[in-house]
C-alpha positions in Angstrom: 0.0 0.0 0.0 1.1 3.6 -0.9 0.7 5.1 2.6 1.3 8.8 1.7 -1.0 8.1 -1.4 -3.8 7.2 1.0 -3.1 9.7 3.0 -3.0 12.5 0.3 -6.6 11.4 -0.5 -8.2 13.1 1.7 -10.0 9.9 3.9 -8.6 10.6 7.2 -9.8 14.5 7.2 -13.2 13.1 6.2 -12.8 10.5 9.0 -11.9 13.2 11.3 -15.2 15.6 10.0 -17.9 12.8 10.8 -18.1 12.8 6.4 -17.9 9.0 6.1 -20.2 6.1 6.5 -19.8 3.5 9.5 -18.6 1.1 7.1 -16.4 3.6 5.6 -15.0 4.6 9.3 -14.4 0.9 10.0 -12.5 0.7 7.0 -10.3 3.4 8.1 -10.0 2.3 11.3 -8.7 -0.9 10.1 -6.3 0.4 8.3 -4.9 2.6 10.8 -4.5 -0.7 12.8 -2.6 -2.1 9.8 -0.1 0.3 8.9 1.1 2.6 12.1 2.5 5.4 10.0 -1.5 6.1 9.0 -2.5 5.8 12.6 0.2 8.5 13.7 -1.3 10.7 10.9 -4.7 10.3 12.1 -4.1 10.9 15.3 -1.7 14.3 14.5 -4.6 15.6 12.2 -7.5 14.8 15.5 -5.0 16.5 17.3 -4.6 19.8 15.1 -8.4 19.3 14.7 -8.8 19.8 18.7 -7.0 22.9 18.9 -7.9 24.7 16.3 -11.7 24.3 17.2 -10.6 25.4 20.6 -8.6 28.3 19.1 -10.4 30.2 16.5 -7.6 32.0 15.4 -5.1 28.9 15.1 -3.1 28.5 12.3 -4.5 25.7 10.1 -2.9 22.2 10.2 0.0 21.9 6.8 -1.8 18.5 6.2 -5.1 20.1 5.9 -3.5 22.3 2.8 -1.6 19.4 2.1 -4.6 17.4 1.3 -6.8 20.2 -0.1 -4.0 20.9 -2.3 -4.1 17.4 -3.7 -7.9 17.3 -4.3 -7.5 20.3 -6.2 -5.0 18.8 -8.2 -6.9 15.9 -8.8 -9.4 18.1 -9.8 -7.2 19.5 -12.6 -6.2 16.4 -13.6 -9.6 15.1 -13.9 -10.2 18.4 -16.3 -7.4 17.7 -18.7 -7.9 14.6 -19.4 -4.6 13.0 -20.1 -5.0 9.1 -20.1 -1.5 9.3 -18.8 -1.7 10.9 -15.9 -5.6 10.3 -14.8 -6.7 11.1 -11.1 -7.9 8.8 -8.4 -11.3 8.8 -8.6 -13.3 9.8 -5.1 -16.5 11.3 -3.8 -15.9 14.4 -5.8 -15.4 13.0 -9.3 -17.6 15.0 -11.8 -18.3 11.8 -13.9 -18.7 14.5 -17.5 -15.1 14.7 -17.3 -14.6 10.7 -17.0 -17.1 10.6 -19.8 -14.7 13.1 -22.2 -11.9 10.7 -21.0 -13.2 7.4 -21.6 -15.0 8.4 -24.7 -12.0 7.1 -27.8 -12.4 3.4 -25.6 -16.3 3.5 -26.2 -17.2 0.8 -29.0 -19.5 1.8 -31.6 -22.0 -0.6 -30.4 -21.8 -2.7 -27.4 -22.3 -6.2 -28.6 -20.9 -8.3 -25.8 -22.3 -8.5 -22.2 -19.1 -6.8 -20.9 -16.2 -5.3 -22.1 -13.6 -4.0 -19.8 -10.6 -1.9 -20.9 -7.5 -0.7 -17.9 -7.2 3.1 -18.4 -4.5 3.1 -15.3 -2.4 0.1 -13.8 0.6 1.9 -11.7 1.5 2.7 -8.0 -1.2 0.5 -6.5 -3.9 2.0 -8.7 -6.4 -0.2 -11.4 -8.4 2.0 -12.9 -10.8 0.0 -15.7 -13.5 1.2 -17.7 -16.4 -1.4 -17.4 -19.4 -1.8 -20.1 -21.9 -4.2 -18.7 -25.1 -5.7 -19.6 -24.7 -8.5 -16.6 -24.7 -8.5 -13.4 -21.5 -8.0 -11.0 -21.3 -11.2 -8.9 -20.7 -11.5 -5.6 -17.0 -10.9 -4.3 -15.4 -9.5 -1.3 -12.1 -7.5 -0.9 -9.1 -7.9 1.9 -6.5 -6.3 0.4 -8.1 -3.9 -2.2 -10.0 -1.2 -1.8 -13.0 -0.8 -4.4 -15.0 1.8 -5.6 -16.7 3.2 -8.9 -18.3 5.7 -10.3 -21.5 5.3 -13.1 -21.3 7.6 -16.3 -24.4 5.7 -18.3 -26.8 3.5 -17.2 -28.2 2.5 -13.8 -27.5 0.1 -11.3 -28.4 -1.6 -7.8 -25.2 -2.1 -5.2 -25.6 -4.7 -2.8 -23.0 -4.0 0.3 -24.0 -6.3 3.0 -27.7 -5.7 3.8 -27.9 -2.2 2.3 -29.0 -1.7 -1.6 -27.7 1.6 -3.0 -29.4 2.6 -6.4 -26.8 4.4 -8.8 -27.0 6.6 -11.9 -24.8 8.8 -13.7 -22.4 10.4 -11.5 -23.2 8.0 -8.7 -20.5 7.0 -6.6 -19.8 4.3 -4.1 -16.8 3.0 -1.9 -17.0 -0.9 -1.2 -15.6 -1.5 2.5 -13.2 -3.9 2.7 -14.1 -7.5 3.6 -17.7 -7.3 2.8 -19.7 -9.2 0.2 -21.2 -7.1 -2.5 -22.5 -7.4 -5.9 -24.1 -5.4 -8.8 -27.3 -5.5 -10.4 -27.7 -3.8 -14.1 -31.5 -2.2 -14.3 -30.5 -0.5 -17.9 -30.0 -2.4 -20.9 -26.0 -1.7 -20.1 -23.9 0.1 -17.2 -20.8 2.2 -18.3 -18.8 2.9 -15.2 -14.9 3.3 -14.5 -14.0 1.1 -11.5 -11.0 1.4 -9.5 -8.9 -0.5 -7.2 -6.2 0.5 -5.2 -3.9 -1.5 -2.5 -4.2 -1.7 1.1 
């Protein structure tokens, strides 16, 4: 796992805000028990977190530009559109972009029941473009984590006991070690999926 990389995306500071789901938090937590350098950072930024809502005037915590720095350079990356240097995708994605990016891979007609093409396989990071007219079966990460974001189409997520209904520009983070699966409701789903090491 690329620990600063994880870091830099901004989880911890939505851990820290009360931004993420229970399953989400677990997932952090977990990780944090995992790999200590995380934990120290978690626990610096609570820390800086503390004082500065104690101290109105407090300067802000570096990691807190650190990591808004990085969004907004994901942000910019996801704008220009270089298939060489593509962002991580996240919460904030704006799915037109992916759309713009993806666009030379679409076919001309989508004749199979799924075609997948890797946009990004580096640094941890598998980044796939995923045409489907089947369902997702059931898996379950331990080492991975998932998520994905929809740009055509419409779909049911199935974490655990909860169903999530997704269209374009829906988003969703799988938690690690938790069965899920995906149900197309559209004749086909276009979505980018990404996985990246824990």
């Amino acid at each position: 796992m690329d620990e600063q990389e994880y870091i830099d995306s901004g989880i911890l500071y939505d851990y820290c805000t009360g931004l993420l789901s229970e399953d989400q938090k677990a997932a952090v937590e977990k990780v944090c028990a995992q790999y200590p350098g995380i934990q120290e950072e978690l626990q610096g930024l609570q820390a800086d977190l503390n004082l500065s809502a104690a101290s109105p005037m407090s300067i802000p915590n570096p990691q807190l530009q650190h990591t808004i720095w990085n969004t907004l350079e994901n942000v910019n990356k996801e704008m220009a559109g270089d298939i060489n240097d593509l962002p991580l995708i996240n919460k904030y994605t704006d799915y037109n972009n992916w759309k713009r990016i993806v666009k030379p891979f679409m076919p001309a007609e989508i004749g199979d029941s799924r075609i997948t093409q890797t946009l990004r396989d580096k640094n941890g990071v598998l980044q796939m473009l995923i045409i489907s007219k089947t369902d997702v079966e059931e898996e379950v990460h331990v080492n991975e984590q998932e998520c994905f974001i929809v740009l055509e189409g419409e779909c049911e997520c199935h974490i655990a006991e909860n169903i999530y209904r997704l269209g374009p520009g829906g988003f969703i983070e799988i938690p690690l070690h938790v069965p899920h699966n995906v149900k197309v409701l559209s004749p086909y789903v276009v979505a980018v999926l990404q996985h990246a090491a824990v």
